[in-house]
Structure formats: structure tokens, C-alpha cells
N, C-alpha and C positions, 0 to 999 in steps of 0.2 A: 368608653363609658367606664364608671368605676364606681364600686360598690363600697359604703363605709361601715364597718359594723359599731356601734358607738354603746360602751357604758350606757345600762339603764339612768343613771342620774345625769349621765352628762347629755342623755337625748330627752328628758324631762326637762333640762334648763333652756338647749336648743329651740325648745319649742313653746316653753313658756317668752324668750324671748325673740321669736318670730312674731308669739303674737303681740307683743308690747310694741315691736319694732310696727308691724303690720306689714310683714314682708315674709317670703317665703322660706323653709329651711335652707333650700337649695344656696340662695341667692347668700344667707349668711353665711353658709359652706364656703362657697367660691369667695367670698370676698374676702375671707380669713385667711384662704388657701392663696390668692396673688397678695394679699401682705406679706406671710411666710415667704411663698418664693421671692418676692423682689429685694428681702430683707439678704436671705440667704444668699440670693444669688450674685448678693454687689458685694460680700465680703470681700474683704480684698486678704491676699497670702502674706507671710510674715512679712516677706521683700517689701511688698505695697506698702507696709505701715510704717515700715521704716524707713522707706527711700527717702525722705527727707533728713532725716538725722546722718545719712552715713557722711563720712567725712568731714563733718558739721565741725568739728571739733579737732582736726587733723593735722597736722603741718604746715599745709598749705603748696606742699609737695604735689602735682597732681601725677608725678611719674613712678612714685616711689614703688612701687612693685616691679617696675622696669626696669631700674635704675638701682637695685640693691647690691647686685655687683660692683657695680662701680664706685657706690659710697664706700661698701667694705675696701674692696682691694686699696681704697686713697686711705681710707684709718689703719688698713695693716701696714702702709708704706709710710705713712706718719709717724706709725708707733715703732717702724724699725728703721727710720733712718737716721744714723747716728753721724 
């Protein structure tokens, strides 16, 4: 169980619109509170947003972080073989 201490005006508006609603404080509590969490809880982290973007726009390399060695060492032997 969990107890909410709420602003005088914001527990004036609660209950003015309980009773508009014709529903309980409780029930507009909780139904605000699983909005919140399921809003919060499906954020997704920086990775998430941008997984589609990465390499979107890239070479077309899909090895190049493997393979950096190997590009370099062929352009330093390009550029010193005389």
C-alpha cells in the first residue's frame, strides 16, 4: 500500500474531477499512474533510437573495424613502393 500526500489544490481538482468523471479518486490515481509507468517504462536507451541509423550511411564496408589493419598497411605500401 502506498500513501500520496497531494498539494491542497491539486487534491481540490482530483476530486472536483472524480466527481465530473463519476469515478473514484483512487481509480484516477492508478489509471494515471499505469499511463506513467508504461510511458516510462518502454523508453528505449540512446542505442534503441538510433539503431537504425547506424551505418545507414557508411561505406558499405561491413568489416571495417576488422580490417583497419589491413587497409592501412596496403596504403603505407602503396605509398612507399617506388
Amino acid at each position: 500500500m502506498v500513501t500520496v500526500r497531494l498539494p491542497d489544490q491539486m487534491e481540490a481538482q482530483l476530486q472536483a474531477l472524480s466527481e465530473m468523471q463519476n469515478s473514484t479518486k483512487t481509480d484516477i490515481i492508478r489509471s494515471a499512474l499505469a499511463e506513467y509507468l508504461e510511458k516510462h517504462l518502454r523508453e528505449k536507451n540512446p542505442f534503441e533510437l538510433g539503431k537504425d541509423l547506424f551505418g545507414r550511411y557508411g561505406s558499405g564496408d561491413t568489416d571495417r573495424s576488422v580490417s583497419y589493419k589491413a587497409r592501412v598497411k596496403k596504403i603505407l605500401n602503396e605509398k612507399h613502393a617506388h
